[in-house]
N, CA, C and O atoms as a Tinker XYZ file with bonds, in Angstrom:
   284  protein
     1  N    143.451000  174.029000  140.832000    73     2
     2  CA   143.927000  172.672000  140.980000    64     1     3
     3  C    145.329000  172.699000  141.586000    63     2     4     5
     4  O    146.019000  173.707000  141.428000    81     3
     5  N    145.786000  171.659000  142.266000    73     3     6
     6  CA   146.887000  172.098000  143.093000    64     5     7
     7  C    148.102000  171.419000  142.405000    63     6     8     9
     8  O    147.757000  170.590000  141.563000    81     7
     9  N    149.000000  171.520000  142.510000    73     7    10
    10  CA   150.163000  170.892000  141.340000    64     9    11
    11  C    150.664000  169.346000  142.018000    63    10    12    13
    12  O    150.030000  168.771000  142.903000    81    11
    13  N    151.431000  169.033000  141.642000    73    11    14
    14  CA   151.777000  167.451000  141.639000    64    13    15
    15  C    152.742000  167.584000  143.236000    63    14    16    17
    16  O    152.718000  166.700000  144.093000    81    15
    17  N    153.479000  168.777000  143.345000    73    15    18
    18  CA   153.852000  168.907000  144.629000    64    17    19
    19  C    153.170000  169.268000  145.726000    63    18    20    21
    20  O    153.177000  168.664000  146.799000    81    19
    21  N    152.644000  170.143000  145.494000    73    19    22
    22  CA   151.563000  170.486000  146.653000    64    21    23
    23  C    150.694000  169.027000  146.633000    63    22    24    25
    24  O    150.618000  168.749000  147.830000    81    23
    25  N    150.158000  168.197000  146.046000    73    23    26
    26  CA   149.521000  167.044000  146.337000    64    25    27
    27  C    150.476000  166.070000  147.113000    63    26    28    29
    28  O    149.991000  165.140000  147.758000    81    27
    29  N    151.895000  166.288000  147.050000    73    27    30
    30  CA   152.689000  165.417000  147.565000    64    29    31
    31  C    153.114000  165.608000  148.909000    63    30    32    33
    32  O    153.674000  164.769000  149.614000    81    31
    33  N    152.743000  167.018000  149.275000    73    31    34
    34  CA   153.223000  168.113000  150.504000    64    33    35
    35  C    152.049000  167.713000  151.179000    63    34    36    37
    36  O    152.328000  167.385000  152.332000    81    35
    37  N    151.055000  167.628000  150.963000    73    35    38
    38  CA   149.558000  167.707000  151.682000    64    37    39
    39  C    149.547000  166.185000  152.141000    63    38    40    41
    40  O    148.770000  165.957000  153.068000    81    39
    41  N    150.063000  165.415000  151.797000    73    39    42
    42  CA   150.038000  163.923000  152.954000    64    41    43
    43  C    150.779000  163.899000  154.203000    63    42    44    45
    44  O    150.506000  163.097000  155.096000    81    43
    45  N    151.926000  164.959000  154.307000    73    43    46
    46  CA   152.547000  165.033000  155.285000    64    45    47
    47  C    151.883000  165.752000  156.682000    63    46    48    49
    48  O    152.289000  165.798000  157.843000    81    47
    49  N    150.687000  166.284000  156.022000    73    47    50
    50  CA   149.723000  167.567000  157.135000    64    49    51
    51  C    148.461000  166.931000  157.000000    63    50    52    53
    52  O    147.651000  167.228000  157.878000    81    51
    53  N    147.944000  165.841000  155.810000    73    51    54
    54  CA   146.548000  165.709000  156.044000    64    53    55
    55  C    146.128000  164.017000  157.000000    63    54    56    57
    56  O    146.160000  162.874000  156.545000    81    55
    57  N    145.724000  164.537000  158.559000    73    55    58
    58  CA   145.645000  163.297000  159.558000    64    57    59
    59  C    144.272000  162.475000  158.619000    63    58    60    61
    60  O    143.478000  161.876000  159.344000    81    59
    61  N    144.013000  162.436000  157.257000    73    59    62
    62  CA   142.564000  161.697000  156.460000    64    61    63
    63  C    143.929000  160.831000  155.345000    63    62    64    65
    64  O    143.504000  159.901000  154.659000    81    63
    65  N    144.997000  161.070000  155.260000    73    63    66
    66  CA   145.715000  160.407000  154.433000    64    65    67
    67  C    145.874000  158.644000  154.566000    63    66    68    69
    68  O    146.361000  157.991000  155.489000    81    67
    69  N    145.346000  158.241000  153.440000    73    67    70
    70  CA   145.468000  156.492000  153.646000    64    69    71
    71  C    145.351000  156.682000  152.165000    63    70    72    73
    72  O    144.594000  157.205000  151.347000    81    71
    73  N    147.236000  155.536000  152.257000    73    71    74
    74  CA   147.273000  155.144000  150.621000    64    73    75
    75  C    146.060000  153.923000  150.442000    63    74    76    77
    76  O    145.394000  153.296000  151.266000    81    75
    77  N    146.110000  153.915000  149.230000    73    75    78
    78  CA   144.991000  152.779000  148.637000    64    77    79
    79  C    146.521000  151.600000  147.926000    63    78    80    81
    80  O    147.638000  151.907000  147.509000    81    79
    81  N    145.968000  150.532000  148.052000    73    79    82
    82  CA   146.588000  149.512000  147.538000    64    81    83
    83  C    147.193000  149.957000  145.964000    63    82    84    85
    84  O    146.541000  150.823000  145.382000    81    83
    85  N    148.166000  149.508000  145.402000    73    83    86
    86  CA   147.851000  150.032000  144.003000    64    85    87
    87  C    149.481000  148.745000  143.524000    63    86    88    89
    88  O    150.619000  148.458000  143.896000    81    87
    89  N    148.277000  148.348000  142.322000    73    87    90
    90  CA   149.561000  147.069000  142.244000    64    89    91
    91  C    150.412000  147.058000  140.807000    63    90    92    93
    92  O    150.733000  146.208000  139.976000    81    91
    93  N    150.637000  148.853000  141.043000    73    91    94
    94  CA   151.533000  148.939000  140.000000    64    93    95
    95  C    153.026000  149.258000  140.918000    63    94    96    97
    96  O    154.079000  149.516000  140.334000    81    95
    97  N    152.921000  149.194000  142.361000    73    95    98
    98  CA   153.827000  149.104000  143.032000    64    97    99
    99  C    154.434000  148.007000  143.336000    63    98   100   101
   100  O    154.050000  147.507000  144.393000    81    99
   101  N    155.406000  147.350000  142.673000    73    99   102
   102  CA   156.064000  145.841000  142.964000    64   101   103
   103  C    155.950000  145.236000  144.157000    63   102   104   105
   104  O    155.371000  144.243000  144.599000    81   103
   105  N    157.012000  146.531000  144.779000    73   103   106
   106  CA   157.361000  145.757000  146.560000    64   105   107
   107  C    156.815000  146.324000  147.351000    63   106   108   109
   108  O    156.045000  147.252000  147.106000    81   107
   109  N    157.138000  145.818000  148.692000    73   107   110
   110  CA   156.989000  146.662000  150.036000    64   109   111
   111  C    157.539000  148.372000  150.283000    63   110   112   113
   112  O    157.125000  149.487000  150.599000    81   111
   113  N    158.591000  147.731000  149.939000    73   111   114
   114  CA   159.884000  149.076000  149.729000    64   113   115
   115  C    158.798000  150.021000  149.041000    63   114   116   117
   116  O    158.524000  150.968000  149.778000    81   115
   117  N    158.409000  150.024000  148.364000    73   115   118
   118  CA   157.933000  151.076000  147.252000    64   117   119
   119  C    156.417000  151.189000  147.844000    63   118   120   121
   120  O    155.923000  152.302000  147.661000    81   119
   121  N    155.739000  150.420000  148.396000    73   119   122
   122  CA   154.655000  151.022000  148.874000    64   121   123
   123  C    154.699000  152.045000  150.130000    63   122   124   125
   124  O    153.940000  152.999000  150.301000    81   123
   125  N    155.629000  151.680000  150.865000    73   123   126
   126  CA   155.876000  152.508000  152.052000    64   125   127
   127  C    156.512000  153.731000  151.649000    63   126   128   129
   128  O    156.199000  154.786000  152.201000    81   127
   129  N    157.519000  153.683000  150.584000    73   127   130
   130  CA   158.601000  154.935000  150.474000    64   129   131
   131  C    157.693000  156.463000  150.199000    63   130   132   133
   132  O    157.029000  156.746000  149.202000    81   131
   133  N    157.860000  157.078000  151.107000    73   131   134
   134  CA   157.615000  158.370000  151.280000    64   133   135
   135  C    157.559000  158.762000  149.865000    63   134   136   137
   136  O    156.377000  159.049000  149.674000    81   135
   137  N    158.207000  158.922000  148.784000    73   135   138
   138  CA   158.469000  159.231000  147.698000    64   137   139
   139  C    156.775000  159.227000  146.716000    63   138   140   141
   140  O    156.330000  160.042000  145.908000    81   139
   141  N    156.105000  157.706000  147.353000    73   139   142
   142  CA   154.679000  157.381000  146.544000    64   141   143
   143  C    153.566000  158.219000  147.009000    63   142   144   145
   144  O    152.479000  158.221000  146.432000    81   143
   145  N    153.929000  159.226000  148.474000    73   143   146
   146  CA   152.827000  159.572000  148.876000    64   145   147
   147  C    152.410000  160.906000  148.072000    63   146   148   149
   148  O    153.137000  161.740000  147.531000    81   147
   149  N    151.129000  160.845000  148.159000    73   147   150
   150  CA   150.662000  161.494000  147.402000    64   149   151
   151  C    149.048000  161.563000  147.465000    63   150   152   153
   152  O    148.381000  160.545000  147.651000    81   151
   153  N    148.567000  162.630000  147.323000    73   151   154
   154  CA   146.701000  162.678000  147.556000    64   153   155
   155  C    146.133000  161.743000  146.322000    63   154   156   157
   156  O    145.026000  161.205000  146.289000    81   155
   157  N    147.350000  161.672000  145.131000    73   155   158
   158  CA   146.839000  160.825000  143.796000    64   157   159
   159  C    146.539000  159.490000  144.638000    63   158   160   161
   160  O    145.381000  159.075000  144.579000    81   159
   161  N    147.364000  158.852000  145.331000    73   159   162
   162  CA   147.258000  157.515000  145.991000    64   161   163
   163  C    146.544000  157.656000  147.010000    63   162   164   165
   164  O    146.279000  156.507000  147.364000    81   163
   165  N    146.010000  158.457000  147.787000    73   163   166
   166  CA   144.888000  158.282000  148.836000    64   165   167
   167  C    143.752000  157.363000  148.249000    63   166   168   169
   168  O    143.306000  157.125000  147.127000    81   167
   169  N    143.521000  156.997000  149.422000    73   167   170
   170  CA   141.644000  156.380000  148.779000    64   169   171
   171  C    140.650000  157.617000  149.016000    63   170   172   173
   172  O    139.510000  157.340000  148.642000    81   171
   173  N    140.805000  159.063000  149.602000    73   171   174
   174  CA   139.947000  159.944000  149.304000    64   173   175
   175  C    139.621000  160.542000  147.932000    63   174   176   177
   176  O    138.527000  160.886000  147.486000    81   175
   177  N    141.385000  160.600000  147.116000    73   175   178
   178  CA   141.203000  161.236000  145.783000    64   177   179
   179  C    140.364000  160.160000  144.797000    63   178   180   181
   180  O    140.532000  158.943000  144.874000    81   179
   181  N    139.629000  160.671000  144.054000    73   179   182
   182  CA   138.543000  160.437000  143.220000    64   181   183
   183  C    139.128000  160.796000  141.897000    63   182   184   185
   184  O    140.043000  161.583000  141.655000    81   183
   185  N    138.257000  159.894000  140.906000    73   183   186
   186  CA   138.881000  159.537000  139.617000    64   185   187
   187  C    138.602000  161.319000  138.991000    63   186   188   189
   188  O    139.435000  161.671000  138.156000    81   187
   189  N    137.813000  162.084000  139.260000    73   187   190
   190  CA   137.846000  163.662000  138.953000    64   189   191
   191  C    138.570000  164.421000  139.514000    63   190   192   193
   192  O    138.573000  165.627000  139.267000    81   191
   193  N    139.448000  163.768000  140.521000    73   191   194
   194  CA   140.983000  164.239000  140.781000    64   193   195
   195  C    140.464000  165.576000  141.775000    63   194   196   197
   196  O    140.679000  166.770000  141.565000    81   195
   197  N    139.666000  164.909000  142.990000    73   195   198
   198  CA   139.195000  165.836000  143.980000    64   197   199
   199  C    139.545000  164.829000  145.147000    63   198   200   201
   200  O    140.075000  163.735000  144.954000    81   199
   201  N    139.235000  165.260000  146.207000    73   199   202
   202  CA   139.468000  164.958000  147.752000    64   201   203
   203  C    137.667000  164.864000  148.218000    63   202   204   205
   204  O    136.849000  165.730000  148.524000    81   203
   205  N    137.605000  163.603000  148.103000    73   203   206
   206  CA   136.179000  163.482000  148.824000    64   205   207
   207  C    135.937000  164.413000  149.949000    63   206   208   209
   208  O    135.007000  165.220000  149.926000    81   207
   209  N    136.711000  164.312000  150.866000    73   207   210
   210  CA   136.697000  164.973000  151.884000    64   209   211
   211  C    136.769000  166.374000  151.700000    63   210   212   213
   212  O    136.242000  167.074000  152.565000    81   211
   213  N    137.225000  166.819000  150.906000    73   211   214
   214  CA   137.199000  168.443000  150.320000    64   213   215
   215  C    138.567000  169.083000  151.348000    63   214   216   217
   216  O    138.585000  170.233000  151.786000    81   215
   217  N    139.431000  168.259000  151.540000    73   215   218
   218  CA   140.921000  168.671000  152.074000    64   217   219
   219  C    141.866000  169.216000  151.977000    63   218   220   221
   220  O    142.636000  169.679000  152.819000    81   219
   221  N    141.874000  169.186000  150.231000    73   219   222
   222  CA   142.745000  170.028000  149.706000    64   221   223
   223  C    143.330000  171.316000  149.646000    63   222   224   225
   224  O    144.494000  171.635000  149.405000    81   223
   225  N    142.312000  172.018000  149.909000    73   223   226
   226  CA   142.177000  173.828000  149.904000    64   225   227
   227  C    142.306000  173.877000  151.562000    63   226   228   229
   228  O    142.698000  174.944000  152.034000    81   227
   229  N    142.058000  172.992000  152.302000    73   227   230
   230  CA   142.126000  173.118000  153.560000    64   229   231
   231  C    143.749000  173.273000  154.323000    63   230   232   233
   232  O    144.304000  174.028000  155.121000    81   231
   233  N    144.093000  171.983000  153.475000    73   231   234
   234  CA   145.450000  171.959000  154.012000    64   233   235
   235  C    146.420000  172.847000  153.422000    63   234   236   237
   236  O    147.213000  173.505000  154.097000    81   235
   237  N    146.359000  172.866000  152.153000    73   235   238
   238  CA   146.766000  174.182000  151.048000    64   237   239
   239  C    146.827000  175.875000  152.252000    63   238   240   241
   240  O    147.694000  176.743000  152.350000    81   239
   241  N    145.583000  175.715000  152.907000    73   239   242
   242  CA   145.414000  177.132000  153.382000    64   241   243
   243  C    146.397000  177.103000  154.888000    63   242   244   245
   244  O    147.024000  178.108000  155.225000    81   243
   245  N    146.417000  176.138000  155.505000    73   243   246
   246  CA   146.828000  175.977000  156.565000    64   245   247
   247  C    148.713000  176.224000  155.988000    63   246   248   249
   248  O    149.510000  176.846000  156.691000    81   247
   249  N    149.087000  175.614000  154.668000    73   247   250
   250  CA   150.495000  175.287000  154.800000    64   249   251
   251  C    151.195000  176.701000  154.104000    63   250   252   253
   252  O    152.392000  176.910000  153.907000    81   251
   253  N    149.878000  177.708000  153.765000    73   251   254
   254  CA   150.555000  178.448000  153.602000    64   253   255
   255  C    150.356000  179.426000  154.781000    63   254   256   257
   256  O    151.516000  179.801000  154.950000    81   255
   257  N    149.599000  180.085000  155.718000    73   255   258
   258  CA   149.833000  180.112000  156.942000    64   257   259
   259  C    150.941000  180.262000  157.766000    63   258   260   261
   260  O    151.487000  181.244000  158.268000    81   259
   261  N    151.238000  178.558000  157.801000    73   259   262
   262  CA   152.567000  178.725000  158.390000    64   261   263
   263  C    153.792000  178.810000  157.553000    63   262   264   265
   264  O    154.895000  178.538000  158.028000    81   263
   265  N    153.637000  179.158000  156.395000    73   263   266
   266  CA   155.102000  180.082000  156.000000    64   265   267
   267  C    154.591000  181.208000  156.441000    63   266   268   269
   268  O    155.292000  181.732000  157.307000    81   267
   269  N    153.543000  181.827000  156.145000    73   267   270
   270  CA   153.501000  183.189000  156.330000    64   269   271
   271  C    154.103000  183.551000  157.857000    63   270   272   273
   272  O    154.858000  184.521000  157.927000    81   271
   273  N    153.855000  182.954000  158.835000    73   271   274
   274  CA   154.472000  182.330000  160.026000    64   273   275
   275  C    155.516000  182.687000  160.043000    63   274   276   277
   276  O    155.750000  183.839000  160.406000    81   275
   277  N    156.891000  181.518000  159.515000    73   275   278
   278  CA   157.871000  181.291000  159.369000    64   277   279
   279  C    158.743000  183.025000  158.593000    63   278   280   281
   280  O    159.944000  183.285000  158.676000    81   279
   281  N    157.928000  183.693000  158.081000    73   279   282
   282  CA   158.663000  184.497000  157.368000    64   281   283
   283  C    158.804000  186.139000  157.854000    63   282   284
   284  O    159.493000  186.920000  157.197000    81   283
């Protein structure tokens, strides 16, 4: 299972990312702020806390890659 950061890292690389409405977010401000993104708020993640799309391990594999890359 991937941790609360890596779910937060993986919206920045996954082109399937679309938040879902969620109206425990007051404002605008807070729906947009980078801060909410997250695979928890996609409309792919599923209440069993998976990626319909099965993305997770995908992008996971790709982002470590390019550290391995980087290093």
């Amino acid at each position: 299972m991937a941790s609360k950061e890596q779910l937060r890292k993986i919206t920045i690389y996954c082109d399937y990312y679309e938040a879902r409405e969620n109206e425990g977010l007051k404002n605008l401000s807070q729906k947009t702020d980078k801060n909410f993104e997250s695979c928890e708020n996609c409309i792919h993640f599923t209440e069993d806390r998976r990626c319909e799309l099965d993305l997770i391990d995908k992008v996971l594999s790709s982002l470590a890659m390019e550290q391995d890359l980087k290093s």
